[in-house]
C-alpha positions as CSV (number, residue, x, y, z in Angstrom):
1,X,188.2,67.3,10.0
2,X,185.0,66.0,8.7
3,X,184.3,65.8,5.2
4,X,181.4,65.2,3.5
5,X,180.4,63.4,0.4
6,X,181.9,63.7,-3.2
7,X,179.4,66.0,-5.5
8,X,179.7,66.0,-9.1
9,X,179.4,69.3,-10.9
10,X,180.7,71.7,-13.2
11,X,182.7,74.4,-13.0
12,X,184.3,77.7,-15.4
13,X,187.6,76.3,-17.3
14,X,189.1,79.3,-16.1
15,X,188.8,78.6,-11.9
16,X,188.4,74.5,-12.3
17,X,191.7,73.9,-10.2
18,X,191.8,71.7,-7.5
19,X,192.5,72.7,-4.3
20,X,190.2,75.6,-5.1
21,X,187.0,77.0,-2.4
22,X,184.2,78.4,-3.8
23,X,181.0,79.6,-2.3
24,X,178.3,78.8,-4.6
25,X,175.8,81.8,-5.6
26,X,173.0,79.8,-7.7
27,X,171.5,80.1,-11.6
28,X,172.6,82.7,-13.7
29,X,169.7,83.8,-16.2
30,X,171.8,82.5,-18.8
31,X,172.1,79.0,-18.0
32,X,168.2,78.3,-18.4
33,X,168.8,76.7,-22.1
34,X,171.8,74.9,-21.5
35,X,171.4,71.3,-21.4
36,X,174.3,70.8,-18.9
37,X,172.3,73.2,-16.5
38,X,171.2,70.8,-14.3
39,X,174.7,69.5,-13.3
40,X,176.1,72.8,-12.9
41,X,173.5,73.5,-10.3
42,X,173.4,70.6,-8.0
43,X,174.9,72.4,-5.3
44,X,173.3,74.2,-2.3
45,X,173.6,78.2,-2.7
46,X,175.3,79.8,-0.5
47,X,177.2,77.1,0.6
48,X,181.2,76.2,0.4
49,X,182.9,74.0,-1.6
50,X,186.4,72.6,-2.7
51,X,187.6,71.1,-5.9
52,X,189.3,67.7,-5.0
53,X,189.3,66.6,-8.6
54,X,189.2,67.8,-12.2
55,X,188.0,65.8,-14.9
56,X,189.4,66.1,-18.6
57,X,186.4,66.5,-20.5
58,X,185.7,69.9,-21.4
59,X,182.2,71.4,-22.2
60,X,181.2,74.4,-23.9
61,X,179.1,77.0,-21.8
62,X,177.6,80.6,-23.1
63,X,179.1,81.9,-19.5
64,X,182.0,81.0,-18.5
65,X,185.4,81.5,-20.9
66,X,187.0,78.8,-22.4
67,X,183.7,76.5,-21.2
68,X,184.2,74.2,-18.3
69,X,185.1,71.3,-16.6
70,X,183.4,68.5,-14.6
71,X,184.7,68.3,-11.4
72,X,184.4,66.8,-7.9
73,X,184.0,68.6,-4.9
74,X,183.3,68.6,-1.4
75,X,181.4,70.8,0.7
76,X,183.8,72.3,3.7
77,X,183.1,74.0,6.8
78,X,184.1,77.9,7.2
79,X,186.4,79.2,9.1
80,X,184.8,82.5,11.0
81,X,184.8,83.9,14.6
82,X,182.2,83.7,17.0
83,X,181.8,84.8,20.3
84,X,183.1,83.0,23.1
85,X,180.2,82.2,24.7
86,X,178.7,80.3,21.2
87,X,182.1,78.9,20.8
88,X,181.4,75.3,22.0
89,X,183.3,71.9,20.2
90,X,179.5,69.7,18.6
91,X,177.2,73.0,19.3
92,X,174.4,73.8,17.4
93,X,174.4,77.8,16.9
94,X,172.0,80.4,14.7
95,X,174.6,82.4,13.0
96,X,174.2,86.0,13.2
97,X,177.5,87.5,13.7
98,X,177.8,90.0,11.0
99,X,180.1,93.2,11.8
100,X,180.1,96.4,10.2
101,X,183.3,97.7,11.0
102,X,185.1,96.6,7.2
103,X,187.8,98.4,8.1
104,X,188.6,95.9,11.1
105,X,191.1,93.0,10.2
106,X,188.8,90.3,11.4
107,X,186.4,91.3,8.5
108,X,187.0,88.6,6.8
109,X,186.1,86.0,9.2
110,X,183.6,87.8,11.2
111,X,181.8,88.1,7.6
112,X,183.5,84.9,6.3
113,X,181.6,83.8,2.8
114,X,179.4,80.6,3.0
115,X,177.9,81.9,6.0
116,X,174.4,83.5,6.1
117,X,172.5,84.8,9.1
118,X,169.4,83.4,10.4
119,X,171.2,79.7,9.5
120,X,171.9,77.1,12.1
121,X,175.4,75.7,12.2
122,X,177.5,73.5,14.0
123,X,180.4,74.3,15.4
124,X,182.5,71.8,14.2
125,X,185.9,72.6,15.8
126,X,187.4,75.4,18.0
127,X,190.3,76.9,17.0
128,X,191.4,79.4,19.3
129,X,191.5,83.4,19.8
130,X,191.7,85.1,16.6
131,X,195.2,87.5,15.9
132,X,193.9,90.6,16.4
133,X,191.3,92.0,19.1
134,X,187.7,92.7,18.1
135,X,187.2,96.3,17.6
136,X,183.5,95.9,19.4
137,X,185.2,94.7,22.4
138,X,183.9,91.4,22.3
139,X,185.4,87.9,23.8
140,X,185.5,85.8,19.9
141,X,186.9,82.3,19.3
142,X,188.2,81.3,15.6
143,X,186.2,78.0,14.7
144,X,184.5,75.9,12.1
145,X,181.4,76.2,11.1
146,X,179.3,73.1,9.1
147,X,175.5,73.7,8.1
148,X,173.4,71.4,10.8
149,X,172.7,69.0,7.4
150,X,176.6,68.8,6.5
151,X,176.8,65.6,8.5
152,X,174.1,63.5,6.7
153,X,175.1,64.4,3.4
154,X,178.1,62.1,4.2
């Protein structure tokens, strides 16, 4: 799988576990006096990450309980389902495959987090037919998804 480059960044006490995805969601209001604020938001909103290491130094933050941790992390690709047609190894797709049947048990990768419509992806690998059928009826494919710029930020 590819992996992209090491990000420093800091993260709630609380969820700063390694092994742990995140998608990031941006500045909260109460960040704008912190002085740490700008290493706490060095990541790209809306985009998925994985802690791969903890550091010991613990900060203090006006958010997050218990204050926080430095820690490294890695942007990943995200596992949804496309259609079949899209679903092509090293393609370069505009994601747009929201569904609003919630009560369907591909929800969750149809609307995987860390995917947002109108984006261009590449399809980084293809997995294979999800579990269950799709309740629309349509041909999908499990795969990986990376933002077009995941690549260069190696």
């Amino acid at each position: 799988m590819v992996v992209s480059k090491k990000k420093i960044t800091i993260i709630g006490a609380e969820i700063a576990k390694e092994g742990l995805e995140f998608v990031f969601e941006g500045e909260l209001l109460e960040c704008s006096p912190c002085p740490l604020k700008k290493a706490c938001h060095n990541l790209v909103t809306g985009r998925k990450y994985r802690i791969v290491n903890v550091r010991p130094t613990r900060h203090e933050c006006n958010v997050h309980l218990n204050g926080c941790y430095t820690v490294e992390v890695n942007e990943v690709p995200v596992e949804t389902l496309i259609t079949n047609d899209r679903a092509v190894q090293n393609t370069r797709i505009e994601y747009d495959e929201n569904c609003l049947i919630y009560d369907c048990p591909n929800n969750n990768l149809c609307n995987a987090p860390g995917l947002r419509d109108g984006i261009k992806y590449l399809v980084i690998e293809v997995k294979g037919k999800p579990a269950h059928s799709c309740e629309k009826n349509l041909s999908l494919r499990t795969v990986l998804l990376a933002p077009i710029d995941f690549r260069d930020s190696k």
